[in-house]
C-alpha positions in Angstrom: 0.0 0.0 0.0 2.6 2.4 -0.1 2.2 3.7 -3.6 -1.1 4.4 -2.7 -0.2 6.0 0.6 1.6 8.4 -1.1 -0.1 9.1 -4.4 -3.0 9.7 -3.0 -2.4 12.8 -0.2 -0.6 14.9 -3.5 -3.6 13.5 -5.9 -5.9 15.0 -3.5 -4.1 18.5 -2.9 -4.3 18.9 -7.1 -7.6 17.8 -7.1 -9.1 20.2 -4.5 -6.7 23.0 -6.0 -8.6 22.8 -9.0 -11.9 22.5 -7.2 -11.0 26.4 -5.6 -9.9 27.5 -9.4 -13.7 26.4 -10.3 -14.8 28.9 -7.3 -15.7 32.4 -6.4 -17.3 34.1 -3.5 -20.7 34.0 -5.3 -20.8 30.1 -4.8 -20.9 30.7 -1.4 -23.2 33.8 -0.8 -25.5 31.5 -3.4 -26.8 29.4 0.1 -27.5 32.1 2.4 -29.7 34.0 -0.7 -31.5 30.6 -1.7 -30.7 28.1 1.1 -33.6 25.4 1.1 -32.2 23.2 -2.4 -28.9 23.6 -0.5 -30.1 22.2 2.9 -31.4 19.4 1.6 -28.6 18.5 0.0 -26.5 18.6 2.9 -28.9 16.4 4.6 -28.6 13.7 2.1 -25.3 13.8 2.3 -24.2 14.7 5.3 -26.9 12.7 7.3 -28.7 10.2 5.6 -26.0 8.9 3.4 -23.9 7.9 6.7 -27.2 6.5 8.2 -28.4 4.4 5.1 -24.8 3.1 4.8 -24.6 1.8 8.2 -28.3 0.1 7.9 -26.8 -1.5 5.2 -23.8 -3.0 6.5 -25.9 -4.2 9.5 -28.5 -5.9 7.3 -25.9 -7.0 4.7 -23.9 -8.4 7.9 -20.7 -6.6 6.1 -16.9 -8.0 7.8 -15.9 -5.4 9.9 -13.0 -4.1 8.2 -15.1 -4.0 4.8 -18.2 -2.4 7.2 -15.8 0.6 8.5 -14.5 1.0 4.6 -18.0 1.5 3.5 -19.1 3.9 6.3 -15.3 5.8 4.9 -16.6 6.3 1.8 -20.1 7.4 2.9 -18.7 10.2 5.0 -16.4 11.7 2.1 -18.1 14.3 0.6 -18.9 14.3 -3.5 -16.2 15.1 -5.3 -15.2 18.1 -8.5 -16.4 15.3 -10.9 -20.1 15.4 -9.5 -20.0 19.0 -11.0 -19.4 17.7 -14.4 -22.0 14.8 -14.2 -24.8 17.3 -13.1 -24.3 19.0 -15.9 -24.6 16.2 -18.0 -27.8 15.3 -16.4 -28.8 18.8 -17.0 -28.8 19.6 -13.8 -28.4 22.5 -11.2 -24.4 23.1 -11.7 -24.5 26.1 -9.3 -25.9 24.4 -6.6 -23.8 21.3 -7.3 -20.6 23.3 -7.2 -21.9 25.0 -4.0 -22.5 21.9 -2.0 -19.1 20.4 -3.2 -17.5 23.4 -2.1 -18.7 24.2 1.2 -19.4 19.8 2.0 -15.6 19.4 1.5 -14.6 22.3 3.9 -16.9 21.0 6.5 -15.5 17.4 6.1 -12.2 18.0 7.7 -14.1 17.6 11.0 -17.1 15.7 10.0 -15.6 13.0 8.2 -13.4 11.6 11.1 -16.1 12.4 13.5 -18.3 9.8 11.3 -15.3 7.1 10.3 -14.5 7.3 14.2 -18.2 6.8 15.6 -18.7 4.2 13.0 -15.6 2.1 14.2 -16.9 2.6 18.0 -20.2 1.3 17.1 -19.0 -1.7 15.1 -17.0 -2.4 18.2 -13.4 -1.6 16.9 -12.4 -0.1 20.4 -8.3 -0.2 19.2 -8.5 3.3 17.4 -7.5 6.4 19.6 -9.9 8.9 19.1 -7.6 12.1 20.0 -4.7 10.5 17.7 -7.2 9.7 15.1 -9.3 13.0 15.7 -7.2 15.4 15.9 -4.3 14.4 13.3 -6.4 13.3 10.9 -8.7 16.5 10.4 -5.1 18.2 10.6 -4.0 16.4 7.7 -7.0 16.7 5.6 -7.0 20.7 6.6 -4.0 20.5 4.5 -4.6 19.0 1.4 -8.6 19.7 1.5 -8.8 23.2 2.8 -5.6 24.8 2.1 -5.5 23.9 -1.6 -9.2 25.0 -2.1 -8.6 28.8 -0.4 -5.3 28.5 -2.6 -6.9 27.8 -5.8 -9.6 30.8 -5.0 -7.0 33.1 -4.1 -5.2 32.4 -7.8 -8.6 32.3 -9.3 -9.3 36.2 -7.7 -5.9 37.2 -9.4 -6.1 35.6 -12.2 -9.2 34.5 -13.4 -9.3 35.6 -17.5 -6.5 33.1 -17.2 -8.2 30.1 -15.5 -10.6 30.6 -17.1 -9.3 29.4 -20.2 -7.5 26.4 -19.0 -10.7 24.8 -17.0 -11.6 22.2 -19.2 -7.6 21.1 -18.8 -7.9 21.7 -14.8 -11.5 19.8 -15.1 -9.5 16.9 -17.3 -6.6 16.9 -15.0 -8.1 16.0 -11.6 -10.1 13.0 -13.4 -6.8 11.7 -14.3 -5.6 12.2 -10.8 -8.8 10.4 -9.8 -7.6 7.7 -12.1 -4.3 7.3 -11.3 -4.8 6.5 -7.5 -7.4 3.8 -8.7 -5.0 2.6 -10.6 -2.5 2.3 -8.3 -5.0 0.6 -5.7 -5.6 -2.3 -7.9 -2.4 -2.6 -9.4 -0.5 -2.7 -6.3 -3.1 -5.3 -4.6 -3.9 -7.1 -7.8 -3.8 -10.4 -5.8 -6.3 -9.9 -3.2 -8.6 -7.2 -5.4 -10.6 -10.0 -6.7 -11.5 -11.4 -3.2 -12.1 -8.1 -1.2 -14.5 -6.7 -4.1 -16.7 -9.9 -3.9 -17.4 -9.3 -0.5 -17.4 -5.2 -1.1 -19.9 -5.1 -4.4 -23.0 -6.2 -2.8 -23.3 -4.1 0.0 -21.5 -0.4 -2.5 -23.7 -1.1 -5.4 -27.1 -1.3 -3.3 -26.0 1.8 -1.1 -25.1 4.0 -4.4 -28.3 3.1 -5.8 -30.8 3.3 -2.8 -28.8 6.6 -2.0 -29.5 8.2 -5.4 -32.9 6.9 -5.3 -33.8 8.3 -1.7 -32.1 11.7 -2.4 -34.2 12.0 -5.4 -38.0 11.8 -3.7 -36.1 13.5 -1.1 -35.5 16.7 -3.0 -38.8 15.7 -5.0 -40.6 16.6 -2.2 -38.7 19.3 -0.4 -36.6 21.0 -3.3 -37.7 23.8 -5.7 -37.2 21.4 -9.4 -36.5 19.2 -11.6 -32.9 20.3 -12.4 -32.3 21.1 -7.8 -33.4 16.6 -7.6 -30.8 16.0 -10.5 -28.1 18.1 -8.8 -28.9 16.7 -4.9 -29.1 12.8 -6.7 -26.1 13.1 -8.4 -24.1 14.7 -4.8 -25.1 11.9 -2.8 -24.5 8.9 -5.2 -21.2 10.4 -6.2 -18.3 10.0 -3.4 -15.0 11.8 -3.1 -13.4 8.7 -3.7 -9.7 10.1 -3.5 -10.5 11.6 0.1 -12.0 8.2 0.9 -8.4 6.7 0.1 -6.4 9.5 1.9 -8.5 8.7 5.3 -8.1 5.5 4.8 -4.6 5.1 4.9 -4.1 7.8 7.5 -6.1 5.6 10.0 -5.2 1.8 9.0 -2.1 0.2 7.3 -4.7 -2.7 5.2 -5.9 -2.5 2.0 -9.5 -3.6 3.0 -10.3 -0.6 4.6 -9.6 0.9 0.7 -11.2 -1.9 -1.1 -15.0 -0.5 -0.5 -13.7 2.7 -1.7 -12.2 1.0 -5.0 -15.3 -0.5 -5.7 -17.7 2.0 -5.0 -15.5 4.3 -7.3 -15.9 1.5 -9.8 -19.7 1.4 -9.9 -20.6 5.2 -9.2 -19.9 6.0 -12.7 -21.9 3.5 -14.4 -25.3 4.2 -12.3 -24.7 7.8 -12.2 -24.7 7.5 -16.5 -27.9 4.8 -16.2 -29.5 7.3 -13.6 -28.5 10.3 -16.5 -29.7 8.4 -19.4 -33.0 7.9 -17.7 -33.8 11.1 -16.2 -32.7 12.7 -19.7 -35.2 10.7 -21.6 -37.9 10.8 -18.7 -37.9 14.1 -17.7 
């Protein structure tokens, strides 16, 4: 694992850089002038995603180690690519871009407070919560929030500029994205096979339910069409490179990554059968 352990921390950095080039101040005021679409994305995703995942595991009667992987994943927040799927879905981008941005600030402290209460109520009781805790949302502080205030601050400076190279800075952090996958089941080629036939089951049910209960959800609560498309599309669509980064901070296995691997692996195909259909449908 230590390709991965070291790909992935400067994979990350790169990738929320560009995220804080894609942003400007008006991303942010955006919630506080129109805040209901955006609260009930962040409920989907930063509440019931984490719930449903751990219902799952429970019912699915998930291995440990594969259950606290799956629970990682749950708590990382959606990724820059969700962006770019929502507005293939012809979606809400602005709203998309908003709850990426302000989800993956927040998740320096809530992601470890989830992956931490998760392992405590699967009954993993050898994880020091003020090591774990503390250090971890230090170290995602610095390749989460750092890079994004960076990439603002050389957007404000120099936007005419970024402008012009953001389908390159949008390209660049999917190949990122790609190359820590890569890495993952290159490196563990041997054991992949094994861990994702215990892992498929229990990602590919979460990523669909999820999508499908974050859809009625903002069916009912959001203003439209193009606000469900956008909150869908957040909460099936993980930050899978943060997933990785947590993961390896915590725990020195691959199985705590495998979940992440998979889900990674099956997001993209639902999300573009979830596309197709609400393009067609709707």
């Amino acid at each position: 694992m230590e390709v991965v352990t070291k790909i992935a921390p400067l994979a990350l950095a790169f990738i929320m850089l560009g995220l804080g080039l894609g942003l400007t101040t008006k991303d942010f005021l955006r919630v506080i002038n129109n805040p209901r679409d955006f609260i009930v994305g962040f409920v989907c995703q930063l509440i019931i995603l984490p719930i449903v995942a751990y219902i799952l595991i429970m019912v699915l009667g998930t291995p440990v180690e594969l259950a606290l992987g799956v629970m990682i994943i749950a708590a990382a927040p959606g990724g820059v690519t969700t962006n770019v799927m929502t507005k293939f879905a012809k979606g809400d981008v602005a709203l998309s871009i908003s709850l990426t941005a302000i989800i993956s600030l927040i998740s320096i402290i809530s992601v470890p407070f989830i992956v931490l209460q998760s392992a405590k109520l699967l009954g993993m009781s050898n994880i020091s919560e003020e090591i774990s805790m503390t250090g971890v949302a230090i170290k995602m502080a610095g390749v989460v929030t750092i890079p994004v205030i960076l990439g603002m601050v050389i957007r404000r400076f120099a936007e005419k500029f970024i402008m012009s190279k953001i389908s390159i800075i949008e390209k660049t952090t999917v190949i990122l994205f790609l190359i820590v996958f890569s890495a993952i089941w290159i490196e563990e080629r041997e054991n992949i096979f094994s861990y994702l036939a215990q892992a498929g089951l229990v990602v590919l049910t979460l990523n669909v339910v999820m999508m499908f209960i974050a859809y009625y959800i903002a069916k009912s609560f959001a203003t439209g069409i193009e606000q469900r498309k956008c909150i869908a599309i957040e909460s099936g669509l993980q930050n899978g490179t943060l997933a990785v980064f947590v993961a390896t901070q915590i725990f020195n296995d691959i199985v705590y990554i495998v979940p992440t691997a998979a889900y990674a692996l099956i997001m993209y195909i639902t999300a573009f059968i979830f596309i197709y259909i609400v393009r067609k449908t709707i």
